[in-house]
C-alpha positions as a Markdown table, in Angstrom:
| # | Residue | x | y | z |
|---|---|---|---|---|
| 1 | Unk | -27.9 | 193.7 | 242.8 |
| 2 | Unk | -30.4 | 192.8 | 240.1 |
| 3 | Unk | -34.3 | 192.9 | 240.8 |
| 4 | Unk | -36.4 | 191.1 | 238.9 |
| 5 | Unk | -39.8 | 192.2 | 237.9 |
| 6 | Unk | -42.7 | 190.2 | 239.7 |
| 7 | Unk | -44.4 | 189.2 | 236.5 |
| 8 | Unk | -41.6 | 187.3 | 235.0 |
| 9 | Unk | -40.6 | 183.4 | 235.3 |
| 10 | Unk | -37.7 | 181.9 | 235.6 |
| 11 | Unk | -37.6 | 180.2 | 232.6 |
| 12 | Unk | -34.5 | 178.8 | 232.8 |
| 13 | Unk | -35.3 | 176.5 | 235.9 |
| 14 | Unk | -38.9 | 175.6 | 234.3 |
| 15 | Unk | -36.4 | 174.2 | 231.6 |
| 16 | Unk | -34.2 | 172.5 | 233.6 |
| 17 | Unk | -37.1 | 170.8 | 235.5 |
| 18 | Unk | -38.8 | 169.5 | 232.1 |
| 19 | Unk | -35.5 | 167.7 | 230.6 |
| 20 | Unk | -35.1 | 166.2 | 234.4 |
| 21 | Unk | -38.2 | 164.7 | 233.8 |
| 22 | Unk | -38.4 | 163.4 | 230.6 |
| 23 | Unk | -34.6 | 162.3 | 230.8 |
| 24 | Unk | -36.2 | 160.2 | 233.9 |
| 25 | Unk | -38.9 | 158.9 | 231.7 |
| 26 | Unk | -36.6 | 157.7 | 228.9 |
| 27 | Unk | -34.2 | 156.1 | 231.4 |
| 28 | Unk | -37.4 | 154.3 | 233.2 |
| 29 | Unk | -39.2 | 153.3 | 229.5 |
| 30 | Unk | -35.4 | 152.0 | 229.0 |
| 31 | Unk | -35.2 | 149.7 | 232.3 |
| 32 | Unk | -38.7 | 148.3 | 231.5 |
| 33 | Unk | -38.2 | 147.5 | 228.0 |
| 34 | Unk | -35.0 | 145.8 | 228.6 |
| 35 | Unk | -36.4 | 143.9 | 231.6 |
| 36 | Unk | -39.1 | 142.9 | 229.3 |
| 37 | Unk | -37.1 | 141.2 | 227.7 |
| 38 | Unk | -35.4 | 139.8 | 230.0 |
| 39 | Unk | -38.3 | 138.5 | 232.0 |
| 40 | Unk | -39.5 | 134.6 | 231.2 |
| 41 | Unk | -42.4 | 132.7 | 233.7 |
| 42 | Unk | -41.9 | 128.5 | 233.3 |
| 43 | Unk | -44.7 | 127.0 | 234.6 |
| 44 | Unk | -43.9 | 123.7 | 236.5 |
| 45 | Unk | -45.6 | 120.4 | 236.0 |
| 46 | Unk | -47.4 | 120.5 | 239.1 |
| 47 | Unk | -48.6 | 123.8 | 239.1 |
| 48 | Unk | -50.2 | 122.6 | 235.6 |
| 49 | Unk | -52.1 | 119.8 | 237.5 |
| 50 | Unk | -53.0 | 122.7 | 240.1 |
| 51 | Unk | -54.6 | 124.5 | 237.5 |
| 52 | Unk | -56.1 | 121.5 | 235.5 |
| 53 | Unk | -57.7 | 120.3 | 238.6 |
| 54 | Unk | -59.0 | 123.5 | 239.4 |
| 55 | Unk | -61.0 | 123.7 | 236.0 |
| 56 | Unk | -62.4 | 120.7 | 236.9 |
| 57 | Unk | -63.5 | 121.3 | 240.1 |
| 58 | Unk | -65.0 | 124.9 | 238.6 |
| 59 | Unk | -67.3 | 122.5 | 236.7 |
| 60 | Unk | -68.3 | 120.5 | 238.9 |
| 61 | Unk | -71.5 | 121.1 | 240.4 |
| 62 | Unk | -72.4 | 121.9 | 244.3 |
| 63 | Unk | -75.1 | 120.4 | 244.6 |
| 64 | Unk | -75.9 | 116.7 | 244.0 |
| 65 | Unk | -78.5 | 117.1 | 242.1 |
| 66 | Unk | -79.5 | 112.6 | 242.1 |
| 67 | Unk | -78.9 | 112.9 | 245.4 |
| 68 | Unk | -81.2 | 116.0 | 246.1 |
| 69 | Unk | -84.1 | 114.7 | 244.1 |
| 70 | Unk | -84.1 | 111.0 | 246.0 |
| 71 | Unk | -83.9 | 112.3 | 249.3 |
| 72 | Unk | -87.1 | 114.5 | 248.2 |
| 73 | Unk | -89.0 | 111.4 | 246.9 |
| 74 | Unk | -88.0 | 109.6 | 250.0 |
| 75 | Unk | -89.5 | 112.8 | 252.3 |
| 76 | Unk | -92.7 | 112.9 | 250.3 |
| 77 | Unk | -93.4 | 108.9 | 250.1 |
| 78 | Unk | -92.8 | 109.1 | 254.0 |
| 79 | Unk | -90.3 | 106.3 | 253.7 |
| 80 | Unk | -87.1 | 108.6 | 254.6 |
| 81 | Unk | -85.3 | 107.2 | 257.9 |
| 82 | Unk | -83.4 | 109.3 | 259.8 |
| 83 | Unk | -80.4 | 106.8 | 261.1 |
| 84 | Unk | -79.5 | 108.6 | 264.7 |
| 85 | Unk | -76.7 | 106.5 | 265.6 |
| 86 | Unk | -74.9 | 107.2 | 262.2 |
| 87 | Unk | -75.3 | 110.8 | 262.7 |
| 88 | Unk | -73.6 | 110.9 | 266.0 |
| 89 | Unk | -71.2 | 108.4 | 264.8 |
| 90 | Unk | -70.0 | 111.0 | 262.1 |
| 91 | Unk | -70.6 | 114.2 | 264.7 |
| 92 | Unk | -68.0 | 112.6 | 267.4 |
| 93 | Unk | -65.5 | 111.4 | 264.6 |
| 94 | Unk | -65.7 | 114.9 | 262.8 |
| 95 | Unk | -65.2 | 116.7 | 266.4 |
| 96 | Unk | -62.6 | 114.5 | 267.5 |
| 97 | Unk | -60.9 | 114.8 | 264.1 |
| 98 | Unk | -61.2 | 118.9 | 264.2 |
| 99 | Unk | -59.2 | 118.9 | 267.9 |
| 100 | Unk | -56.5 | 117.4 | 266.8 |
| 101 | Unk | -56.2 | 119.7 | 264.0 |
């Protein structure tokens, strides 16, 4: 039976446990490259719409600015009507169209 100082390291698996790991590396650099190349995206008409439309709508202001700036004139002048009937109209339609989806 051999004893073995407590000082000393087994070299040998240290070793062993290094190549493992780099001979995992190289075989995972390997698989990437090649799927690399491998790999192609095609981008379809539609989703090309999709992402025109979506520029468009990115510059397109929220707010109405026209809109904003006659309603203020209208408040200040004191000539701004508020039409109750239209606003229920649109409150029932928009409820009734929210149950059924």
């Amino acid at each position: 039976m051999e004893i073995t100082p407590k000082n000393t390291v087994d070299t040998d698996a240290y070793v062993k446990h290094i190549n493992d790991k780099q001979k995992t590396e190289i075989t995972s650099d390997k698989a990437v490259n090649q799927g690399a190349k491998a790999d192609k995206v095609d981008i379809s008409d539609a989703a090309k719409e999709i992402q025109e439309v979506r520029k468009q709508l990115d510059n397109t202001p929220d707010v109405r600015t026209e809109k904003v700036e006659q309603l203020k004139n209208q408040i200040e002048k004191g000539t701004y009507e508020i039409k109750s009937e239209e606003i229920a109209e649109k409150m029932l339609k928009e409820s009734l169209f929210n149950d059924l989806f």
